[in-house]
The first five atom37 places (N, CA, C, CB, O) and aatype in JSON, in Angstrom:
{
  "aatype": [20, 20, 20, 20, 20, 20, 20, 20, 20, 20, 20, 20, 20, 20, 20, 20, 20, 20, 20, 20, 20, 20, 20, 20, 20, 20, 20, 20, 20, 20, 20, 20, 20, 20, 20, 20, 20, 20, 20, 20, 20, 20, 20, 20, 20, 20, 20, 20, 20, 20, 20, 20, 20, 20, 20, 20, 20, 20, 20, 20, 20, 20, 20, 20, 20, 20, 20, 20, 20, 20, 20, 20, 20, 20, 20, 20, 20, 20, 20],
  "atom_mask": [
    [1, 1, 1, 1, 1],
    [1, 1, 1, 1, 1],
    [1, 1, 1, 1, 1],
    [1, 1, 1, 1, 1],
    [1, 1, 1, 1, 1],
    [1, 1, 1, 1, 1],
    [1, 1, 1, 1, 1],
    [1, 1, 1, 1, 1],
    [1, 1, 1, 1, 1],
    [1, 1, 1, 1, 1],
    [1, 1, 1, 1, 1],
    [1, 1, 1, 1, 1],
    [1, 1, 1, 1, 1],
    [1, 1, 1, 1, 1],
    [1, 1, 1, 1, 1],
    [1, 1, 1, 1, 1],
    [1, 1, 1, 1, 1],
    [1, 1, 1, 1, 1],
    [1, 1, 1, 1, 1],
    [1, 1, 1, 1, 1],
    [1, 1, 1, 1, 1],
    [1, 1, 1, 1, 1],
    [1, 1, 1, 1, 1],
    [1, 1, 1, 1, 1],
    [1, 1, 1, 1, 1],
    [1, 1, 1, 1, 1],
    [1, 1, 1, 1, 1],
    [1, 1, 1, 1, 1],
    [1, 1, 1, 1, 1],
    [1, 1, 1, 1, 1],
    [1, 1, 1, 1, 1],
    [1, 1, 1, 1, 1],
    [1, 1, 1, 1, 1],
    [1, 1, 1, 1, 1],
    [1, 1, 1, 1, 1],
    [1, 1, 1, 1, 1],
    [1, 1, 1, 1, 1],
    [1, 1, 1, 1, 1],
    [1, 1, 1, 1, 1],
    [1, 1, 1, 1, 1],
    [1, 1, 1, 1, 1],
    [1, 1, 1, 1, 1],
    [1, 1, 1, 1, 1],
    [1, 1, 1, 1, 1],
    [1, 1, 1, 1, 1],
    [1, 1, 1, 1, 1],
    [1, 1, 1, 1, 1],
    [1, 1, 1, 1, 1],
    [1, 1, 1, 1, 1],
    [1, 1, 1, 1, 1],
    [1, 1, 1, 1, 1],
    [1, 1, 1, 1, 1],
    [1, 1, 1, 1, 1],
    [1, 1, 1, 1, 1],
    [1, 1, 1, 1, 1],
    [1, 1, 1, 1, 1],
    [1, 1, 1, 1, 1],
    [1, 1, 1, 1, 1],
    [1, 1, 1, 1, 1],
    [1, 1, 1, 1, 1],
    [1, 1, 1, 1, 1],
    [1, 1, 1, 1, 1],
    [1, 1, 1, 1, 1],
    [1, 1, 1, 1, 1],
    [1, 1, 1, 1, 1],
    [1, 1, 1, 1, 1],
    [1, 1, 1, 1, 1],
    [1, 1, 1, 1, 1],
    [1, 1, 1, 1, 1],
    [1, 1, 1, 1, 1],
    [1, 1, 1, 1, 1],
    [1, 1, 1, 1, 1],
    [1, 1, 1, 1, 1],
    [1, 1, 1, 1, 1],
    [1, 1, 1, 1, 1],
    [1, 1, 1, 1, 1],
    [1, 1, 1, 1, 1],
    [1, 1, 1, 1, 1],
    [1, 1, 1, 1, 1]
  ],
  "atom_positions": [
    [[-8.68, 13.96, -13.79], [-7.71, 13.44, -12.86], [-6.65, 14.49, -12.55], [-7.06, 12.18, -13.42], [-6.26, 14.7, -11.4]],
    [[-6.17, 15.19, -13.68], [-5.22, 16.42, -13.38], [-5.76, 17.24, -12.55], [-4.85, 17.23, -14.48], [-4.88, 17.46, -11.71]],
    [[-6.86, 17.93, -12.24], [-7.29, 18.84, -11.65], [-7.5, 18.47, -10.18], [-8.32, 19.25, -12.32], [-7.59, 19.39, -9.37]],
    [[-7.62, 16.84, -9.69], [-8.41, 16.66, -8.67], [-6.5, 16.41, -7.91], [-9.95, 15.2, -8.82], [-6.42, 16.35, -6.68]],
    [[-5.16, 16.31, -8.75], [-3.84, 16.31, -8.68], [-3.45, 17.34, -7.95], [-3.27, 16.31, -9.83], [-2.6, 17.31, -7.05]],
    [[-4.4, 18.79, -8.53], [-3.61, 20.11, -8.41], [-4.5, 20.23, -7.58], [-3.31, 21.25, -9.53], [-4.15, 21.2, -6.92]],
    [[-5.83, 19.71, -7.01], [-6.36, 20.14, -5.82], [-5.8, 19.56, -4.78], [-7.63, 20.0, -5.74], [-5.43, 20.34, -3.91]],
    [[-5.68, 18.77, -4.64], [-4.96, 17.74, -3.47], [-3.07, 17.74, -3.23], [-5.44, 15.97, -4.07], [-2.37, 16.99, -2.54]],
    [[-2.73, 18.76, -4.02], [-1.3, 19.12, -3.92], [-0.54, 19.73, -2.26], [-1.21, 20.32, -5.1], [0.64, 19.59, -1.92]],
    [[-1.86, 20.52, -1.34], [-1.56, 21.23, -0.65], [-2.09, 20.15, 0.54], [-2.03, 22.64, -0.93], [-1.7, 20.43, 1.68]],
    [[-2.96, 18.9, 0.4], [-3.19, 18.32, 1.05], [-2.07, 16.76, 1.37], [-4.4, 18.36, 0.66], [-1.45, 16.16, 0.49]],
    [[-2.09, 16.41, 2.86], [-1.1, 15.04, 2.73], [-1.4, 13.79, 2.1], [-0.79, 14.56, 3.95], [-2.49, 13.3, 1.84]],
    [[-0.64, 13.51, 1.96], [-0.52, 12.25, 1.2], [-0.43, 10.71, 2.27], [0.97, 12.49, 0.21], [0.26, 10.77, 3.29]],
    [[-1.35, 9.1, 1.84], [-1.6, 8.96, 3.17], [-0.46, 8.26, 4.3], [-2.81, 8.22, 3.12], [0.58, 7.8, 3.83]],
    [[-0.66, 8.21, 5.52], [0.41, 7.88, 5.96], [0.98, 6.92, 6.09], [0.5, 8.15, 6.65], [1.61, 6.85, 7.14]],
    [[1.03, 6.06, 5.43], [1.62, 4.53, 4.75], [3.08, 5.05, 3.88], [0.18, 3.66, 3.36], [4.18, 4.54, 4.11]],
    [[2.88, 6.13, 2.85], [3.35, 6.52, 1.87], [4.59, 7.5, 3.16], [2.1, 7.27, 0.63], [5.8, 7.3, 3.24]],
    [[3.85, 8.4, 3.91], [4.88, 9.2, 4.25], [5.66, 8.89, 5.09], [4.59, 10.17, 4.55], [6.73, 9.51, 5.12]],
    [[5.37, 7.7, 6.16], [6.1, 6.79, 6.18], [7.6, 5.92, 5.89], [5.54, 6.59, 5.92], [8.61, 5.75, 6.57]],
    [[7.14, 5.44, 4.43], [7.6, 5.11, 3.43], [9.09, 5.57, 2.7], [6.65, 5.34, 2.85], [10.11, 5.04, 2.26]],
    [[8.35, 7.23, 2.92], [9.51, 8.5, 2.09], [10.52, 8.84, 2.95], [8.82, 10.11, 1.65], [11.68, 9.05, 2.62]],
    [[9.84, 8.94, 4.62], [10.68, 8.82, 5.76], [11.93, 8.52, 5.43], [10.24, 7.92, 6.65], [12.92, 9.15, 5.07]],
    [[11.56, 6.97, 5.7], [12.43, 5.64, 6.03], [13.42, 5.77, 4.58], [11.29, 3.89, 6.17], [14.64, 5.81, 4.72]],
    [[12.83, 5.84, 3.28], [13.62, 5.76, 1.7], [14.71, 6.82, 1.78], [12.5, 6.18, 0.2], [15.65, 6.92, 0.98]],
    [[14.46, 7.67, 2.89], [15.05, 9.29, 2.59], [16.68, 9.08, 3.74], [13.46, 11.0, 3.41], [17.86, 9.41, 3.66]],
    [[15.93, 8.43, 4.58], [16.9, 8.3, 6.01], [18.08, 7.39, 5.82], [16.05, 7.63, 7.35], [19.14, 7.5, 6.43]],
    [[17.63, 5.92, 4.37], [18.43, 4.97, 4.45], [19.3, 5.92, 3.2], [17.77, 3.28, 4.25], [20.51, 6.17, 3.21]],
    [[18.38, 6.31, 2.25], [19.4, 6.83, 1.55], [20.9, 7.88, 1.81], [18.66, 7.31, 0.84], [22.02, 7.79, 1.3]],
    [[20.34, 8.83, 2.78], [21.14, 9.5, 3.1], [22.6, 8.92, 4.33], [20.2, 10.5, 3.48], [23.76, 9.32, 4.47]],
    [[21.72, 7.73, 5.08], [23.12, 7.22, 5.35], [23.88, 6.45, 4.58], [23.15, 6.61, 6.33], [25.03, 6.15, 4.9]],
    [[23.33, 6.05, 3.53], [24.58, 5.24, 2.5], [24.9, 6.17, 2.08], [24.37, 4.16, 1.3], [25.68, 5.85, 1.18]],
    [[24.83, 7.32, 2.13], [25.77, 8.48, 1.05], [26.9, 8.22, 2.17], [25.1, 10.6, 0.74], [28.02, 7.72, 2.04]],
    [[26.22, 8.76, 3.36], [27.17, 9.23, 4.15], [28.6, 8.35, 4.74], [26.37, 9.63, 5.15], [29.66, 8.89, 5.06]],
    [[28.23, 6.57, 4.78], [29.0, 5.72, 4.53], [29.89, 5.54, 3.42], [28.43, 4.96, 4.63], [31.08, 5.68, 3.72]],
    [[29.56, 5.19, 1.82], [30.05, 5.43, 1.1], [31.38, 6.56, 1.08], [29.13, 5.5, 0.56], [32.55, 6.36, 0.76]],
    [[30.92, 7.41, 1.4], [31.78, 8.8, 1.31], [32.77, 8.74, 2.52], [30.77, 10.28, 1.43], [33.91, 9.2, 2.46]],
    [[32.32, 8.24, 3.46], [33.23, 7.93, 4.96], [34.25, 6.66, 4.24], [31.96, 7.18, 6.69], [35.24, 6.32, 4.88]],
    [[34.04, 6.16, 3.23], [34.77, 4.96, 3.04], [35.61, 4.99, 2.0], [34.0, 3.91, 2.89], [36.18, 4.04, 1.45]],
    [[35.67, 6.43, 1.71], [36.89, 6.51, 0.6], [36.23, 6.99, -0.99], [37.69, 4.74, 0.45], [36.93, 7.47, -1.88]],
    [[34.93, 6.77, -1.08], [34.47, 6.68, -2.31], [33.89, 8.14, -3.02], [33.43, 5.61, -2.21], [33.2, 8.39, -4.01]],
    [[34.41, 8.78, -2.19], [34.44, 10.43, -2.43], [34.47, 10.82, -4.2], [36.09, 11.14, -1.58], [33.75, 11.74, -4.58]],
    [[34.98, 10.37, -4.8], [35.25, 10.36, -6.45], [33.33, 10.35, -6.99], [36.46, 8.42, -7.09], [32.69, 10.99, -7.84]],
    [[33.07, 9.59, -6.28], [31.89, 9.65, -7.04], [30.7, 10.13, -6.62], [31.64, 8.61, -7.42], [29.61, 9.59, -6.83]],
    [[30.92, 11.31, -5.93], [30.63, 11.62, -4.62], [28.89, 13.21, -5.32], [32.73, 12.38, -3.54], [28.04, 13.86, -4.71]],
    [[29.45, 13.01, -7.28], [28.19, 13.53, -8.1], [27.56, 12.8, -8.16], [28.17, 13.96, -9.26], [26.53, 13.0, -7.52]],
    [[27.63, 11.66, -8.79], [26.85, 10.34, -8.99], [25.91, 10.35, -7.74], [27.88, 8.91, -9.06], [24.72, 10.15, -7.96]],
    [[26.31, 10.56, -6.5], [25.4, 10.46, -5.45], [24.99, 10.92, -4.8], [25.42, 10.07, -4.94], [24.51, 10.52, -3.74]],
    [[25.07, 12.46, -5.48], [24.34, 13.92, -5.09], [22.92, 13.42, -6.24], [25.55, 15.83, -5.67], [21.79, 13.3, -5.76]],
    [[23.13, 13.23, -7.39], [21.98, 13.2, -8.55], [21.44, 12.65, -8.22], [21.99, 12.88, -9.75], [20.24, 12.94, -8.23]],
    [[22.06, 10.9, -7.41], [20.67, 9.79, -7.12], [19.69, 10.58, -5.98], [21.27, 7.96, -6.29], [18.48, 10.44, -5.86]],
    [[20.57, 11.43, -5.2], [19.89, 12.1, -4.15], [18.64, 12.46, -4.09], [20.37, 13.04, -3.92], [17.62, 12.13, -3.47]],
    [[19.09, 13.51, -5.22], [18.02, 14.6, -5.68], [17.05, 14.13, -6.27], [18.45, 15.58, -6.54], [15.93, 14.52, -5.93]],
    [[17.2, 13.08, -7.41], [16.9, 12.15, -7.79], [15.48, 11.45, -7.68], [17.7, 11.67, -7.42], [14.46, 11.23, -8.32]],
    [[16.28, 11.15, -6.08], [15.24, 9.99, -5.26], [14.26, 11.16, -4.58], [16.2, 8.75, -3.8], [13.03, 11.1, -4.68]],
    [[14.76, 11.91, -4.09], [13.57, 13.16, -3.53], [12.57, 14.13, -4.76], [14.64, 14.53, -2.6], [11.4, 14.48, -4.63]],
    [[13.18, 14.29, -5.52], [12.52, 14.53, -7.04], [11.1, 13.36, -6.86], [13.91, 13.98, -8.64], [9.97, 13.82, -6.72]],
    [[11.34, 11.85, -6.9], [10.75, 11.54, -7.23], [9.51, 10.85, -6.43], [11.37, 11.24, -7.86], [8.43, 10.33, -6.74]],
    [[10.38, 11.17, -5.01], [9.27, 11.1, -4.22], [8.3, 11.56, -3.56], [9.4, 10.82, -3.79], [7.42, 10.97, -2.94]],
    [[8.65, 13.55, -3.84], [7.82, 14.36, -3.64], [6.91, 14.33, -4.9], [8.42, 15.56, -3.3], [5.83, 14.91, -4.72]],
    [[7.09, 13.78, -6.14], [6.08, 13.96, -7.29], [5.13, 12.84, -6.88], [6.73, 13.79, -8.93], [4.0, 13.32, -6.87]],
    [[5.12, 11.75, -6.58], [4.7, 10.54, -5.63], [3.82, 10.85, -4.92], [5.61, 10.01, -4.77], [2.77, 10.2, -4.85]],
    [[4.09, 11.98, -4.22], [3.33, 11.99, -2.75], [2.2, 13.31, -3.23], [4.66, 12.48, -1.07], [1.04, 13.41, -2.82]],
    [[2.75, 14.07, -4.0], [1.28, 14.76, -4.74], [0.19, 13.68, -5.33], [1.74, 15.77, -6.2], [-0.96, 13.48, -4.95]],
    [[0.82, 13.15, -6.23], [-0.06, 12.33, -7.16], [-0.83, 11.78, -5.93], [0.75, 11.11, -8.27], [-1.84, 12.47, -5.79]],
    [[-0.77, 10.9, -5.07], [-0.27, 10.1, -4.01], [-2.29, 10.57, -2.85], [1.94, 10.98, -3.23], [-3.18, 9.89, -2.36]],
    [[-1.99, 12.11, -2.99], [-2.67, 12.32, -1.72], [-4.0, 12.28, -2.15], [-2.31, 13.62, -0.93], [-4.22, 12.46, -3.35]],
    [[-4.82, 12.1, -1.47], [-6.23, 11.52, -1.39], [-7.32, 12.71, -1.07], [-6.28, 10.34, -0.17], [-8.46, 12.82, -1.53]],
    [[-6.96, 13.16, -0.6], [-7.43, 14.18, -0.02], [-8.65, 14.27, 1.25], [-7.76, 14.78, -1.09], [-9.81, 14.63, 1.43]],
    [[-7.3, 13.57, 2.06], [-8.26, 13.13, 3.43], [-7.64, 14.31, 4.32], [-7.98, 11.25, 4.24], [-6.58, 14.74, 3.86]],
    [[-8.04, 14.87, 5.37], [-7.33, 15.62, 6.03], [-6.93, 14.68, 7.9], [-8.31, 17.18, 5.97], [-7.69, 14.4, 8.82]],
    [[-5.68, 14.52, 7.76], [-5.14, 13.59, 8.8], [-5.66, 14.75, 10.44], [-2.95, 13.25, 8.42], [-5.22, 15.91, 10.45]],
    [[-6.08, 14.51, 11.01], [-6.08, 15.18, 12.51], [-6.3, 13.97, 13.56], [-7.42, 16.41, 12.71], [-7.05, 13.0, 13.46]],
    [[-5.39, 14.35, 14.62], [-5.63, 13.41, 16.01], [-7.65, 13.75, 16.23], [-4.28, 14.3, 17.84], [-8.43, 14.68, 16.01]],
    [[-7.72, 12.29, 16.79], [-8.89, 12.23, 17.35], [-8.23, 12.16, 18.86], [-9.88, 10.99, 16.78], [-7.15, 11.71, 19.23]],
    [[-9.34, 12.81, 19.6], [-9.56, 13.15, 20.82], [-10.42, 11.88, 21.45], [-10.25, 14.58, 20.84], [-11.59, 11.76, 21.1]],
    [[-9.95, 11.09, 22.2], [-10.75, 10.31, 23.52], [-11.83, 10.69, 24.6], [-9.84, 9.97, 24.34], [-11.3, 10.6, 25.71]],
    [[-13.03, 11.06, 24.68], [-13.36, 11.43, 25.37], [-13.78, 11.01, 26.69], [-13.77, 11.77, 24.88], [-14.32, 11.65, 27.59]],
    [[-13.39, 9.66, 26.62], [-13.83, 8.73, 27.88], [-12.84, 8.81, 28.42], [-14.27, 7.29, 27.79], [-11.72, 8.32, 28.27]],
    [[-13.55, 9.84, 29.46], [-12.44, 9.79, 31.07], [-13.09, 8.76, 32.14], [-12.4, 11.64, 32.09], [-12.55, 8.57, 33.23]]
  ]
}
């Protein structure tokens, strides 16, 4: 299982998941950015770590994660 991990590291992970990391990444970063607009600057480490944190743990996610399908547009050929 480790090996088929480190083969599929360079490949994506599927798009449900990346998706997923999108959206987890976008909400997170505007509650920092609220929070901090709202005075709460003091704790302003606390929510650098969850940051890093949360991206730490969702790039380890998205290795484990990938399948090793290779995503490409299909082409329509019916004109």
């Amino acid at each position: 299982m480790i090996q088929q991990v480190i083969e599929n590291t360079k490949k994506p992970a599927p798009r449900w998941f990346r998706k997923t990391k999108r959206a987890a990444e976008m909400l997170s970063d505007t509650a920092i950015v609220m929070l901090i607009s709202m005075g709460y600057a003091e704790n302003s480490l606390v929510m650098l770590w969850l940051r890093v944190g949360l991206s730490g743990i969702l790039n380890t996610l998205e290795m484990v994660l990938a399948n090793g399908e290779e995503y490409t547009k299909t082409t329509d050929n019916a004109n």
